[in-house]
N, C-alpha and C positions, 0 to 999 in steps of 0.2 A: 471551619474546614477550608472555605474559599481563599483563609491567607495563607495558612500554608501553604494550599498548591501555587499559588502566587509566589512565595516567599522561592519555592523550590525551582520552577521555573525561572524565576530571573539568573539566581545563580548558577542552573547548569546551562543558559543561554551566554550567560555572561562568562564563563569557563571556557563553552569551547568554541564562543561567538567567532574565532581567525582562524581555529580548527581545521585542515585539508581533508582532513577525514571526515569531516560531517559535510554531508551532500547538499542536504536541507532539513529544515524540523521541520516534523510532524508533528504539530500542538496538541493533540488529544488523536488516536485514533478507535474508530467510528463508534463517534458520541452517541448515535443514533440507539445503539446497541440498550443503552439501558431501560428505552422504553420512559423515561423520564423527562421529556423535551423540556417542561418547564422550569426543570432545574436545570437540565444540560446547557441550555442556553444562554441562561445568565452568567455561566460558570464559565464557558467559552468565551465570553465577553471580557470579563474579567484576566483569564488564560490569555489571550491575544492582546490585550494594554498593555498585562504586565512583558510580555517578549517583546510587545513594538517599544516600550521603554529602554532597553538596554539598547546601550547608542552600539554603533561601528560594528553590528554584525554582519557578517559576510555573506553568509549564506542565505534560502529564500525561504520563505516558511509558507507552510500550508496548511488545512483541516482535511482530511479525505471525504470525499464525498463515499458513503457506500448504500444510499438510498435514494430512488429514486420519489417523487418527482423531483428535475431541479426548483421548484416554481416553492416548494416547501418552505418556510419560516427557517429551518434549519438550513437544509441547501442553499436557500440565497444568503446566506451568513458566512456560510465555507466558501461558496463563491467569491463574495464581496471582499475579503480580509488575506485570499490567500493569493500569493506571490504566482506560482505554479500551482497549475491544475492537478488536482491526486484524488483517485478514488478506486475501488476496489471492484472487482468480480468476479464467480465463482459460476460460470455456466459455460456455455457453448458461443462460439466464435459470432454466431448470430447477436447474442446479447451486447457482446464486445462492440462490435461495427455498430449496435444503436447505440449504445453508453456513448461512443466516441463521438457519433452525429450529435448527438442532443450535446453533448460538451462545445464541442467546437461551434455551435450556436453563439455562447456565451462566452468561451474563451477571453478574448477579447487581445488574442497575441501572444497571450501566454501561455509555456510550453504545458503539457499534458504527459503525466505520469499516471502509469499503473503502478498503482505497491504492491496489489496482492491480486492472484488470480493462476494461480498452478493449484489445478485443483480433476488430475486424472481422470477420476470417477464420477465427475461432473459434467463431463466432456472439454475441459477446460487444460490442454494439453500444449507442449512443444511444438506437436505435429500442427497443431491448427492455428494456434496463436502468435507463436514468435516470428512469423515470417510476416503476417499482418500487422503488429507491432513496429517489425523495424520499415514495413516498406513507406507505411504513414507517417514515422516518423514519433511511435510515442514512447518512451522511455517503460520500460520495466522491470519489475522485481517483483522476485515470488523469495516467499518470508521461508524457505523451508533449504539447505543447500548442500549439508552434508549430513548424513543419516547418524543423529547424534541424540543427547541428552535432551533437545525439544521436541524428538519424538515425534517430527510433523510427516514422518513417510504415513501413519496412522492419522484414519479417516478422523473427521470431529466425531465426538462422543464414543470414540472406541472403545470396548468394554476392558478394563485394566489386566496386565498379563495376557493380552493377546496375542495369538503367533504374528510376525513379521506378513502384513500384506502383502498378496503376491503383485499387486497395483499398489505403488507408493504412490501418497496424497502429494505430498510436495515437494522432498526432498530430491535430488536429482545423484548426488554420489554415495557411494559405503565411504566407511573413514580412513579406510584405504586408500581414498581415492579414484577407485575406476567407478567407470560412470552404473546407476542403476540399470538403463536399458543402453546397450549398445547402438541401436536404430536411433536413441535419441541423440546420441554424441555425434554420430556421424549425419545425422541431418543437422548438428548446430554447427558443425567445420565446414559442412558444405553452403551451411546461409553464411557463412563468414567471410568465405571464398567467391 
């Protein structure tokens, strides 16, 4: 198995290595998820050789951290190997502000990206987040953007055939395009502003 994913990795590293559209790889996102560390780990070892192999790519690569402690076997390995800082989270603006202290401990200059963390119902919102985001200075994205076929306005585990949450998880527009909450559009043109 570990050569295939090798095999697969180099080539789609090697494809869109000049790529303007690719920001940065994410080599595996959150390894930690399988509950397996002792295979995850060699497997990510092997995943990050084969990407730092292919010469002249452009963009920075990283593993997301979404578990804490950093001090873990795993976490010092996404540390150690990643370009930019990336890791995840799904709470209140409280957990945000320590994620980012305990990072920027270790940082070590390099930029700090959230990938995932629009999570409403978690208390992980627009309202409390993006403006502590941009004024720190950390890049973000939430995986959810128009209310479409990945179906992430629904909570995790949602029961199948459920009516439309009146609180969407992640997404922020209908496929129309207007925004899900009005209050949120007009607080994101006025952080803009």
């Amino acid at each position: 198995m570990f050569l295939v994913v090798i095999r697969y990795t180099i080539a789609v590293i090697n494809r869109y290595k000049s790529d303007d559209r690719v920001f940065a790889w994410d080599l595996y996102n959150e390894p930690e998820c399988s509950k397996q560390i002792k295979i995850i780990l060699p497997l990510l070892r092997y995943i990050h050789r084969a990407a730092r192999s292919v010469e002249n790519v452009q963009q920075p690569m990283t593993i997301g951290i979404a578990k804490w402690p950093l001090t873990s076997p795993l976490a010092s390995f996404e540390l150690a190997v990643s370009d930019i800082i990336s890791f995840h989270v799904y709470g209140p603006l409280a957990n945000v502000i320590q994620n980012i202290t305990d990072l920027r401990q270790v940082q070590s200059g390099r930029p700090i990206l959230c990938t995932e963390w629009l999570a409403r119902p978690f208390g992980s919102t627009i309202f409390t987040h993006l403006e502590y985001f941009l004024r720190e200075k950390i890049g973000a994205i939430q995986w959810g953007l128009v209310a479409g076929r990945s179906q992430t306005y629904y909570q995790w585990k949602s029961p199948q055939n459920a009516p439309m949450p009146s609180m969407w998880f992640h997404d922020v527009l209908y496929t129309n395009g207007t925004a899900f909450s009005s209050y949120e559009e007009k607080f994101y043109f006025e952080l803009k502003h």
